[in-house]
N, C-alpha and C positions, 0 to 999 in steps of 0.2 A: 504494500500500500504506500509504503514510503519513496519507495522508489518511481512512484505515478505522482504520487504529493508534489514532491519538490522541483520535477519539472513546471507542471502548471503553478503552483505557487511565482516562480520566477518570469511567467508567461505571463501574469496578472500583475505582476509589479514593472514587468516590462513598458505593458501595454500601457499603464495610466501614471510612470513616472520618464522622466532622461529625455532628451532630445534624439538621441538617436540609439537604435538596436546593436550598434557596431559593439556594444561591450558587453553584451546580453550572449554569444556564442562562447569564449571562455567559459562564464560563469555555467551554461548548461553544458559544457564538456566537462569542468568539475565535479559536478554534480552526480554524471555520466562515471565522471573515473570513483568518485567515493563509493558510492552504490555498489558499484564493480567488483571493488574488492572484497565487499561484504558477502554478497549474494551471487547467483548461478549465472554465468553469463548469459543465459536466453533473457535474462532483466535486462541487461544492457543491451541486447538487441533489441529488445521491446521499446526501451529507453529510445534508441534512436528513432526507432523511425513515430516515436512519439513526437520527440521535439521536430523532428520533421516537418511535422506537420502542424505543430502549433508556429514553427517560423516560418511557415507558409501562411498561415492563419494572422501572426503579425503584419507581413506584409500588405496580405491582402487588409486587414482591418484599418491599418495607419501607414501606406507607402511615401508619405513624406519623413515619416521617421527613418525610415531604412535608408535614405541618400541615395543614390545613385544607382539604377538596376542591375547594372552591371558589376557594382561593385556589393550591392545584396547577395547577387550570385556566385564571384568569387568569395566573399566570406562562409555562404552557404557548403561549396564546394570541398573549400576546406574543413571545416567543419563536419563537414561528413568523410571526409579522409580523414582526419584524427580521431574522431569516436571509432571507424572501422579499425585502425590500426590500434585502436585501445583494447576493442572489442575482442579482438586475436590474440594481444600481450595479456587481457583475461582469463581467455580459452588456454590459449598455451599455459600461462602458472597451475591452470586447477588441472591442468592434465598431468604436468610434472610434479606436482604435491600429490597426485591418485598414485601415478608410477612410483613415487619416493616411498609412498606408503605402503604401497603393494610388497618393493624391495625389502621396505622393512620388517614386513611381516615374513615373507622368507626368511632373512637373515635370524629373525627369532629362530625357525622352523630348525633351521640348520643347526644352529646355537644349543637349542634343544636338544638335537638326534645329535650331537657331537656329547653333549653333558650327559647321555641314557648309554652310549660306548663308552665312554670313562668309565660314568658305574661299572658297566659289565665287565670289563676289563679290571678293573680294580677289583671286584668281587670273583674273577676268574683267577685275579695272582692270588688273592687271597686263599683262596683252595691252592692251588697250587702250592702254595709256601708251607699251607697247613701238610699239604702230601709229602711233602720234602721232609716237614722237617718229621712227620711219623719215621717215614723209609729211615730217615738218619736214626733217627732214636732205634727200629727195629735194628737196624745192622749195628747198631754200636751193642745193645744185645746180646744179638746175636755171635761177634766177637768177643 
């Protein structure tokens, strides 16, 4: 929910405060990257093409705020290149935190079955030693 809040929140202080929307893309790319970190990145896909459409909606509501159309659309542009490339550097960390934890659960597994062979092996000299040291005691004995 919060991650739908704070777009529109910033959509609504856009629209009815500033002279112009040029400093309004930032602030909903940060918005874009905090969320991101939090939550699954299909939010911040959703995120995008949220604001997408609410800076189409600026536009079209107050196109004297946006300056120059052209230069709406290069901001626009970018803006959508940086949440995509954000969008990615999200997906890829939660990929390598699944894989890192994957490994790590292996590395338990192994950790494990290497600490269950000690035992065994330790409990195998153990007979062992105890066999030896009878034989010794029977042959000294028996000498």
């Amino acid at each position: 929910l919060l991650s739908f809040a704070l777009p529109f929140l910033i959509f609504m202080i856009s629209l009815f405060s500033g002279a112009s929307y040029s400093d309004d893309f930032p602030l909903y790319l940060a918005v874009i990257a905090v969320v991101g970190l939090f939550l699954e990145p299909s939010f911040t896909k959703i995120q995008i093409v949220m604001v997408d459409i609410l800076l189409l909606l600026m536009w079209a509501i107050h196109p004297e705020k946006a300056g120059a159309a052209g230069q709406y659309i290069l901001c626009y542009a970018c803006f959508n290149l940086a949440a995509w490339l954000y969008y990615n550097v999200v997906k890829r960390g939660q990929a390598f935190i699944s894989l890192s934890n994957e490994k790590a659960k292996e590395s338990i597994e192994v950790l494990d079955t290497m600490r269950a062979m000690g035992d065994e092996l330790q409990h195998d000299f153990d007979v062992s030693s105890e066999q030896i040291k009878k034989g010794t005691t029977g042959l000294k004995e028996g000498s």
